[in-house]
C-alpha positions in Angstrom: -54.3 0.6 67.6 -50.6 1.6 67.9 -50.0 -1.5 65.0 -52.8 0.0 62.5 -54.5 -3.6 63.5 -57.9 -4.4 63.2 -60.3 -7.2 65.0 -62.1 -9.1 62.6 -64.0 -11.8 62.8 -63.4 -14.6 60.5 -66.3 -17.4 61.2 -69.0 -15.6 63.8 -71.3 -18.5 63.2 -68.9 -20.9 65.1 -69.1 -21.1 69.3 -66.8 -19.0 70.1 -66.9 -16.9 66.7 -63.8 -16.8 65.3 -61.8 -13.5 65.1 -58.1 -12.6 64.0 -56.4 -9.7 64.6 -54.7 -8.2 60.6 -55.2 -5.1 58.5 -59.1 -5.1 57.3 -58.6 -3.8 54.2 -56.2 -6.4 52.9 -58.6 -9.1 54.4 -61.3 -7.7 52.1 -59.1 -7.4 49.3 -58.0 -11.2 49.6 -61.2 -12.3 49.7 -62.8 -10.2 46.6 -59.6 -12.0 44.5 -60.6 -15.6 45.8 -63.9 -14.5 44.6 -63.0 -13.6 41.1 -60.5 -17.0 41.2 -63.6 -19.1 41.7 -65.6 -16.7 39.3 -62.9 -17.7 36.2 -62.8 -21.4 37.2 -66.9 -21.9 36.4 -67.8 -23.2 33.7 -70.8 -21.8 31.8 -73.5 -24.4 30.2 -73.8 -22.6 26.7 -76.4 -23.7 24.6 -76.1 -23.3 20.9 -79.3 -23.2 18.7 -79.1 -24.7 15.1 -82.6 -24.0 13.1 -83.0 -26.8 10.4 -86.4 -26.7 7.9 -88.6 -29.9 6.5 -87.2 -29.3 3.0 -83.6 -28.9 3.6 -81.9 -30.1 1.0 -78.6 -32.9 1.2 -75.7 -30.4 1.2 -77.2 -28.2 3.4 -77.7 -31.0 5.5 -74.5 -31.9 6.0 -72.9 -28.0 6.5 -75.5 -28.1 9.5 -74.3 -31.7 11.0 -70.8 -30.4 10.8 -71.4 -27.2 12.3 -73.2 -29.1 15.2 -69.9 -31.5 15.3 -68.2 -28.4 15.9 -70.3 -27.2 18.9 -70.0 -31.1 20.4 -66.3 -30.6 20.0 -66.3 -27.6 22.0 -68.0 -28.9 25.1 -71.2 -27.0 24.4 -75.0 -27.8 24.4 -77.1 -28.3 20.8 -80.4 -27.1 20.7 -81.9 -28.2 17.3 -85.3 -26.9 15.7 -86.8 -28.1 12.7 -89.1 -24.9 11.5 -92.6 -25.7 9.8 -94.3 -22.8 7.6 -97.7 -22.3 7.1 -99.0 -26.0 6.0 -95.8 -27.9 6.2 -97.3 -28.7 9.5 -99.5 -31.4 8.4 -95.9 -33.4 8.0 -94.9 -33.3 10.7 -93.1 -37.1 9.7 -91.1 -35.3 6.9 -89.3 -33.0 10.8 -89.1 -36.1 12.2 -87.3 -38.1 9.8 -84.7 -35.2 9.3 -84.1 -35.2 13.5 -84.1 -38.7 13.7 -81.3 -39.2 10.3 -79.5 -36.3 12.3 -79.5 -37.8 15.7 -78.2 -41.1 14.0 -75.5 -39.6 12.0 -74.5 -38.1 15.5 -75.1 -40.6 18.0 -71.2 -41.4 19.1 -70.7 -38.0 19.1 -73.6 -36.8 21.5 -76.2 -37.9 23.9 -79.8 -37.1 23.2 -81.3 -35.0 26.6 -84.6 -34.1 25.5 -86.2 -36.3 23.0 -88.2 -34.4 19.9 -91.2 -32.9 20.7 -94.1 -31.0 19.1 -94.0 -27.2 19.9 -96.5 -25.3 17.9 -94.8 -24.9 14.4 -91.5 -26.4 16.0 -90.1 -29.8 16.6 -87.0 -29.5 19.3 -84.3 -31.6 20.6 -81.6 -30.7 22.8 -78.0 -33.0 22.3 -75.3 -32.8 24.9 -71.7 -33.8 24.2 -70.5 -37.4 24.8 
């Protein structure tokens, strides 16, 4: 008390619990900046969406591929849907053939996580960085 000291305990699920005697408030402020140290050093999973449809035509093709490139570069996840309209449904193939072209073009550049599937009027894939 004459030292402004506090008793804290450090560990009190240990046998004998831990305790040390220091100035509380700087122990709690030491520990809310090793908090926000490990807070910065996470590293988020960001999953980036890139929406393609059955018709797309060559150029446009490509401006997509390279924009997914781009988000492999970066370190972050590619979520790819090919949209169906109406009856475009009924080729399904024609969704197919533009994932599996796609997933060729990019194989050295990405692996495949979840293969295409059916999902109502979507086809998804999910491609992580090499």
């Amino acid at each position: 008390m004459e030292r402004d000291l506090d008793l804290v305990e450090i560990s009190p699920k240990s046998d004998p619990p831990v305790c040390k005697i220091m100035d509380y408030g700087k122990y709690r402020y030491q520990l809310e900046i090793s908090e926000k140290l490990k807070k910065k050093k996470q590293s988020q999973i960001i999953i980036k969406e890139i929406k393609l449809r059955p018709k797309i035509d060559i150029n446009d093709f490509n401006t997509k591929k390279r924009q997914i490139e781009k988000f492999l570069k970066s370190g972050h996840k590619v979520k790819i849907t090919v949209m169906f309209r109406g009856r475009e449904i009924v080729h399904k193939e024609l969704g197919m053939n533009i994932l599996n072209k796609l997933i060729e073009e990019l194989k050295d550049k990405c692996v495949l996580e979840l293969e295409p599937k059916v999902y109502g009027y979507n086809i998804i894939t999910i491609l992580t960085p090499v």
